[in-house]
C-alpha positions as a Python dict, from the first residue, in 0.01 Angstrom:
ca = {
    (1, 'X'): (0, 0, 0),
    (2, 'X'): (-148, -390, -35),
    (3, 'X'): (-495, -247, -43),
    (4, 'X'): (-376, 4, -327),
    (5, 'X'): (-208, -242, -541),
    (6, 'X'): (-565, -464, -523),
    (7, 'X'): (-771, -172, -634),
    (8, 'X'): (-541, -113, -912),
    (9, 'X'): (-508, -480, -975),
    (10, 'X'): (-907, -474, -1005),
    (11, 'X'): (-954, -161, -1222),
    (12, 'X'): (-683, -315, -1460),
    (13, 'X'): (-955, -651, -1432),
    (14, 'X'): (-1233, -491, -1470),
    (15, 'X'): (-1054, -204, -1778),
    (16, 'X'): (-932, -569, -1964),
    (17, 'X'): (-1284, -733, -1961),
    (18, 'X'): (-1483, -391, -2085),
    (19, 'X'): (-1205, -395, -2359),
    (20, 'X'): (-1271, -744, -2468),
    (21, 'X'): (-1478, -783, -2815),
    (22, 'X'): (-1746, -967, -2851),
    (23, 'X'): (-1782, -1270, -3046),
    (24, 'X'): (-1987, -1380, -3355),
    (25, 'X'): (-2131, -1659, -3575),
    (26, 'X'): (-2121, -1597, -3913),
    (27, 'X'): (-2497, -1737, -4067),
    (28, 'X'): (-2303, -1878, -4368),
    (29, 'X'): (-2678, -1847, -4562),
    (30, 'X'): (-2718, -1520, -4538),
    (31, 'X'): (-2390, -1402, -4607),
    (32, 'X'): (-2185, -1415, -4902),
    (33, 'X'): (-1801, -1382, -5015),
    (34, 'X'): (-1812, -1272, -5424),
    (35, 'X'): (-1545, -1147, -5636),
    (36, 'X'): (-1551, -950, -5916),
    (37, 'X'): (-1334, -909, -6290),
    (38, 'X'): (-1308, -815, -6643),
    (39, 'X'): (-1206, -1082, -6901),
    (40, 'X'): (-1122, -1013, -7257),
    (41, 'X'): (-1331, -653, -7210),
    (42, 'X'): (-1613, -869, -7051),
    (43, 'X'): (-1750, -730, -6644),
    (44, 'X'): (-1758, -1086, -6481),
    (45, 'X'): (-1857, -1151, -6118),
    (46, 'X'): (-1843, -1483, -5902),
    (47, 'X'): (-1877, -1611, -5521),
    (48, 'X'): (-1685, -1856, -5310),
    (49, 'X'): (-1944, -2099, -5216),
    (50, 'X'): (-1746, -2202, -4906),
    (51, 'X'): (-1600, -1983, -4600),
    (52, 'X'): (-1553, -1976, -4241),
    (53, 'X'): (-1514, -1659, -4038),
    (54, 'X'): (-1420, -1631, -3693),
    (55, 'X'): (-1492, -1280, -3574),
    (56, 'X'): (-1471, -1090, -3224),
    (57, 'X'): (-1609, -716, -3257),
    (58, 'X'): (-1766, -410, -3059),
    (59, 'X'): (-1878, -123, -3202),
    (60, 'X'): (-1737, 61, -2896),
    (61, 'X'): (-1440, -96, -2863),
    (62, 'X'): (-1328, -153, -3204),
    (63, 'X'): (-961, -147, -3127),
    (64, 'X'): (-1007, -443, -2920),
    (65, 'X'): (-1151, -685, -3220),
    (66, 'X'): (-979, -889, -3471),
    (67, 'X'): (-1151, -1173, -3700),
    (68, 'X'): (-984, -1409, -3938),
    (69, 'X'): (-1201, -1540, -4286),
    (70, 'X'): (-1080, -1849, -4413),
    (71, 'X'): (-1217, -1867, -4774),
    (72, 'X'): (-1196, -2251, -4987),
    (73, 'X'): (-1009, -2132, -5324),
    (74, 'X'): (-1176, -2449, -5503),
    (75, 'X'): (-1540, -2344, -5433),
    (76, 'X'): (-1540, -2042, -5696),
    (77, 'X'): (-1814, -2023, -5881),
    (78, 'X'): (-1851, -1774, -6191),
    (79, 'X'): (-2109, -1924, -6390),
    (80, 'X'): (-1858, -2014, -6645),
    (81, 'X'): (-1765, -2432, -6659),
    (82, 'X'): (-1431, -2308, -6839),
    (83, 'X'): (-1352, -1995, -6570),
    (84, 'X'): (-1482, -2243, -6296),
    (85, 'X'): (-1280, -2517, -6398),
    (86, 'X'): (-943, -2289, -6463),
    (87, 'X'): (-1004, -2073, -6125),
    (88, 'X'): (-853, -2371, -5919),
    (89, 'X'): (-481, -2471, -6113),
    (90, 'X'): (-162, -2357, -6057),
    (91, 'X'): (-219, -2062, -6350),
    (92, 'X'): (-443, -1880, -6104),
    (93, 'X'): (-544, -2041, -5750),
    (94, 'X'): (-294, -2305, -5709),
    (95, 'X'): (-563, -2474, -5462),
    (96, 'X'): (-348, -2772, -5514),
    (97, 'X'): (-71, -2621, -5294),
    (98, 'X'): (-295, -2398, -5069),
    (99, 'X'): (-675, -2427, -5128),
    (100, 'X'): (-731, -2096, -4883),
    (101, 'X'): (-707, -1769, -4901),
    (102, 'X'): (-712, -1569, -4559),
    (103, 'X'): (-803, -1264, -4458),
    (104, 'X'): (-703, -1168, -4098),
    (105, 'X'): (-772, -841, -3937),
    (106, 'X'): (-546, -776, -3621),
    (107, 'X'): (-766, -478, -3548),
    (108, 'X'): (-1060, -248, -3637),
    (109, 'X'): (-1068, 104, -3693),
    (110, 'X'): (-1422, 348, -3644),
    (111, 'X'): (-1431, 589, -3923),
    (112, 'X'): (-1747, 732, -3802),
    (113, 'X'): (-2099, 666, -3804),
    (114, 'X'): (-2148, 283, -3925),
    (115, 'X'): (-1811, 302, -4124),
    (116, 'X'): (-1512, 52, -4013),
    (117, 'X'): (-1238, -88, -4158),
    (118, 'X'): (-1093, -415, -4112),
    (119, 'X'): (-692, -349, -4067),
    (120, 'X'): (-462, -711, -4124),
    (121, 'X'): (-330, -916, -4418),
    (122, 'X'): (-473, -1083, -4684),
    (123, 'X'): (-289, -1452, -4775),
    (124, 'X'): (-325, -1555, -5134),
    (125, 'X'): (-147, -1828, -5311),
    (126, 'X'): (133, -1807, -4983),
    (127, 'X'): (154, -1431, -5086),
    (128, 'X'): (77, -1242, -4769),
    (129, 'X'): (71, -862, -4824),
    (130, 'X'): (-129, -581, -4580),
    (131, 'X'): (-484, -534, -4662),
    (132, 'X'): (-740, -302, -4532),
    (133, 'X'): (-1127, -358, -4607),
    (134, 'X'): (-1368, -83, -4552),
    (135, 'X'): (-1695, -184, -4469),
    (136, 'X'): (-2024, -48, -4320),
    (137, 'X'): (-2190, -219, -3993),
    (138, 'X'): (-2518, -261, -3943),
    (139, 'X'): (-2691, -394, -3541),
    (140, 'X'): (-3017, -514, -3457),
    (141, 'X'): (-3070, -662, -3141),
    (142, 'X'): (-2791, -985, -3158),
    (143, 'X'): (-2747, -935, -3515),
    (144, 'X'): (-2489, -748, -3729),
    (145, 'X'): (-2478, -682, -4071),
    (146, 'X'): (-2160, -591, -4215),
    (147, 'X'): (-2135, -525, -4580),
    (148, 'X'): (-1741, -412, -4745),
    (149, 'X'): (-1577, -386, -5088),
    (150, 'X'): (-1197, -433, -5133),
    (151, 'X'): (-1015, -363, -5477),
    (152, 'X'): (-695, -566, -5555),
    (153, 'X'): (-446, -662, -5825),
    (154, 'X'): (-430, -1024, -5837),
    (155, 'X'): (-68, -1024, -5958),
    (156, 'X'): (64, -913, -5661),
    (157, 'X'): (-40, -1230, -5481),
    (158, 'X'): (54, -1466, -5800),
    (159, 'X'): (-326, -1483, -5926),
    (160, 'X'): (-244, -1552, -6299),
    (161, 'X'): (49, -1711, -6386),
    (162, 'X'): (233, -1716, -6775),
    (163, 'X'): (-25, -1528, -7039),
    (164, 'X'): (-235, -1471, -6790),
    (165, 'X'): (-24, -1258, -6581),
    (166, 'X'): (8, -933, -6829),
    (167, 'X'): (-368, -873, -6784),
    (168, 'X'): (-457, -879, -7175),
    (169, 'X'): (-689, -1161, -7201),
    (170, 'X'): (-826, -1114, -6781),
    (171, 'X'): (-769, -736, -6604),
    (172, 'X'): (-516, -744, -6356),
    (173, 'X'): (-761, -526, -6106),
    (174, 'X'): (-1036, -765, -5912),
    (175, 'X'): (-1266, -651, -5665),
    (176, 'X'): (-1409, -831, -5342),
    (177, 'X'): (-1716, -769, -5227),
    (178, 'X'): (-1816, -913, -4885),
    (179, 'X'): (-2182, -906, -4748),
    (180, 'X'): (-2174, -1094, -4403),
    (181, 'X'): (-2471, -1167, -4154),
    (182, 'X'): (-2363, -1276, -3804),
    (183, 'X'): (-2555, -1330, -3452),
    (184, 'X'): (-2392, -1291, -3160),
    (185, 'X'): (-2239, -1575, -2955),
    (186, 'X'): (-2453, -1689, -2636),
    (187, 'X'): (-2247, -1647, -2352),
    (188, 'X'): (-2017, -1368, -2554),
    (189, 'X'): (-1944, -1065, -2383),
}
C-alpha cells in the first residue's frame, strides 16, 4: 500500500514536471509590438517602442503555457507629432491613469501545424475584456519566432473618448500585429 502510494506520488512528480512550459526571453530588438488604423479615410500604422513579455511555452504541451505582455501606452509611435502627441491623453490612452496595456494569456491552444493561439484578456484603459490572438510559431534550435495579428474595436476598451468615439474622423476597428523573437531561458525546462 505505502510502496503504491510512492509510485503514484512519483508518476504524479514526474507527469507535473513534463507538463511544465518552458520559459523565454523576449530579444526586445528583434521583435516588435505595432498597431494598425484608418484616420479620416487614411491606412495608418504605428509601434509601441517599449514592452516587456514574460512568456512560458512548449510546443507539446501548449496547455501548460501562459505569458503576460506588458506594453508602455506612452511609447506609441505613428510617425505623426500630432497622432503621437494625442495617442497618450485621456481622449484615447489615458497613460496618465494607466500607462499599460496587458495582454495575458492563461493558456495556449495548438491549432495544428505551427498555428497557436494565445487564449486570456487583454487590459486597456482598466477595460479588461477576453481576447484571443492567433499566431504562427516558428523553432530553431533555442529560438522561437512567433508572429500573430489581432483585430479590435478600440471603443470597447474606452480608446477614443467624446468626437472621437463615433469613429468618423479615426475607424473604430484597429488591428495589432505582433512579431516576437525569443531564446530560451538557460536553465528552463
Amino acid at each position: 500500500m505505502i510502496l503504491s502510494r510512492l509510485c503514484l506520488a512519483g508518476a504524479l512528480l514526474v507527469a507535473a514536471s513534463a507538463a511544465r512550459a518552458a520559459d523565454w526571453i523576449v530579444d526586445a530588438g528583434r521583435s516588435r509590438i505595432g498597431f494598425s488604423g484608418v484616420q479620416v479615410g487614411v491606412p495608418f500604422q504605428g509601434r509601441f517602442r517599449r514592452f516587456e513579455a514574460e512568456i512560458a511555452f512548449d510546443p507539446a504541451a501548449p496547455e501548460s503555457g501562459h505569458a503576460r505582455i506588458l506594453i508602455d501606452l506612452t511609447s506609441a509611435e505613428t510617425g505623426d507629432v500630432q497622432r503621437d502627441e494625442a495617442l497618450p491623453q485621456a481622449e484615447w490612452f489615458d497613460a496618465k491613469a494607466d500607462k499599460q496595456a496587458r495582454f495575458e494569456a492563461a493558456r495556449f491552444v495548438a491549432k495544428g501545424g505551427d498555428a497557436y493561439e494565445a487564449v486570456g484578456s487583454l487590459t486597456i484603459r482598466g477595460v479588461r475584456r477576453d481576447a484571443t490572438l492567433p499566431f504562427r510559431l516558428t523553432t530553431e534550435g533555442g529560438t522561437a519566432h512567433a508572429v500573430g495579428h489581432l483585430d479590435l474595436v478600440r471603443t470597447n476598451f474606452g480608446v477614443g473618448q467624446g468626437p472621437w468615439a463615433s469613429g468618423q474622423w479615426v475607424a473604430l476597428e484597429v488591428g495589432v500585429d505582433v512579431d516576437l523573437t525569443a531564446r530560451l531561458k538557460s536553465g528552463g525546462s
